[in-house]
Structures are given as C-alpha cells and as structure tokens.
C-alpha positions as CSV (number, residue, x, y, z in Angstrom):
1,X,0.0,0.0,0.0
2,X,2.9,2.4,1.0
3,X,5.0,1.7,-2.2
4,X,1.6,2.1,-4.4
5,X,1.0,5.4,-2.6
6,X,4.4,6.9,-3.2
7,X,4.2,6.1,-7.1
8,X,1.1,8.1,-7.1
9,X,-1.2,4.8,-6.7
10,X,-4.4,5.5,-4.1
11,X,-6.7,2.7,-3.0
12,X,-8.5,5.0,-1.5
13,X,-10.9,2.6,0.9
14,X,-8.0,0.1,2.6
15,X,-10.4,-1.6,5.2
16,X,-10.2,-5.3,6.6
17,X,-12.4,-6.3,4.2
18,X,-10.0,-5.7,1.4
19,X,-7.3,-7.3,2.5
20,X,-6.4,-11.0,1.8
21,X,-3.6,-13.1,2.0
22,X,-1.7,-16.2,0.5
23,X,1.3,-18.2,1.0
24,X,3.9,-18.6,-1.7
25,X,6.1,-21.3,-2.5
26,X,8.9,-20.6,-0.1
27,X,6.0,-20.6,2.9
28,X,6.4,-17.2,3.1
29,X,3.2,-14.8,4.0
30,X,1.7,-12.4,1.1
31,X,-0.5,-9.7,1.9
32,X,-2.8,-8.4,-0.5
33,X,-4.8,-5.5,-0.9
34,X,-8.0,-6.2,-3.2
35,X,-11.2,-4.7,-4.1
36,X,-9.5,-0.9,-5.9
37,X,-12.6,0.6,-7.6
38,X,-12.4,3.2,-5.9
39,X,-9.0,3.6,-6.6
40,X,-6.9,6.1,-8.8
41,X,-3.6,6.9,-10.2
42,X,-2.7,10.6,-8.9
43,X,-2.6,13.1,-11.9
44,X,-4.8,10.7,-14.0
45,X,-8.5,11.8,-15.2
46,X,-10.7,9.5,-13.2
47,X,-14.6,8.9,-13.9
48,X,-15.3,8.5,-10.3
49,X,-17.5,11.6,-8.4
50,X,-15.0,13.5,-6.1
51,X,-17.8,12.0,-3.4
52,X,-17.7,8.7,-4.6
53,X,-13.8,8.1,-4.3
54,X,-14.0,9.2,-0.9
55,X,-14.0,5.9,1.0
56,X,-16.4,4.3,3.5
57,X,-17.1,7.1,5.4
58,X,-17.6,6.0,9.0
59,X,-13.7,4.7,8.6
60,X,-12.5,8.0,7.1
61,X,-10.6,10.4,9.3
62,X,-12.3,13.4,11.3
63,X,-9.6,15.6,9.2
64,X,-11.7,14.9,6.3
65,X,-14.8,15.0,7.6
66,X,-15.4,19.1,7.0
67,X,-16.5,21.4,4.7
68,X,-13.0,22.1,3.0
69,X,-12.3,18.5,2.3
70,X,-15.4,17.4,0.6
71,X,-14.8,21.1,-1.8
72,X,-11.7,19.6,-2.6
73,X,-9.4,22.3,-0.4
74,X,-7.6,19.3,1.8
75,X,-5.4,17.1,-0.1
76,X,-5.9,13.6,1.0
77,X,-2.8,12.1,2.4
78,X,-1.2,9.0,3.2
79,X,-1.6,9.2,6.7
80,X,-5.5,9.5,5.6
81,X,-5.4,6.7,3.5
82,X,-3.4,4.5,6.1
C-alpha cells in the first residue's frame, strides 16, 4: 500500500475487508490489498465523483470529515489513506 501510494497509486478505501492473504512457494506470507474501484492513479482523469472516491465514510478520518475537504481544499494524504 505504501509503495503504491508513493508512485502516485491510491486505493482509496483500505479496510479489513480488502485485505487477503496467500502463502507462496517458499511458505512465506503475502498480503494483499484487493477490491480498488475506488481507486486512482494521482494526476490521471478518473470517472469516479470527487464524493464517490472518498472511501467508507464511517472509517474515514475526522480531518476529512469538514467542509474544505469534501470542496476539494484538503489534499488527502497518506496518513488519511493509512
């Protein structure tokens, strides 16, 4: 998720829910983070509603939850994200 984020990646909604996880070959433990429809590439037209690509809302941070976020005046960070 980190790695994504720095190369402009955003998932957007990270949750329990989304995450899975497999074991490879070697036995080792691979996380996965699934479900990205609300995801978007940073700098990239997206079809999604500024609303819509907000996440689940109950999760989201109180630094997002105001007026100047939802008219796009807060940049939505990692820290946000995480």
């Amino acid at each position: 998720h980190y790695h994504l984020w720095k190369i402009g990646v955003q998932h957007r909604d990270p949750s329990l829910s989304n995450l899975t996880y497999y074991k490879n070959s070697d036995d080792i433990v691979c996380g996965v983070l699934n479900d990205w429809d609300l995801g978007i590439i940073e700098g990239q037209p997206n079809t999604h509603n500024y609303l819509e690509r907000s996440g689940t809302i109950p999760f989201m941070p109180l630094a997002l939850l105001n007026t100047e976020y939802w008219n796009g005046k807060i940049k939505r960070t990692y820290y946000h994200d995480l």
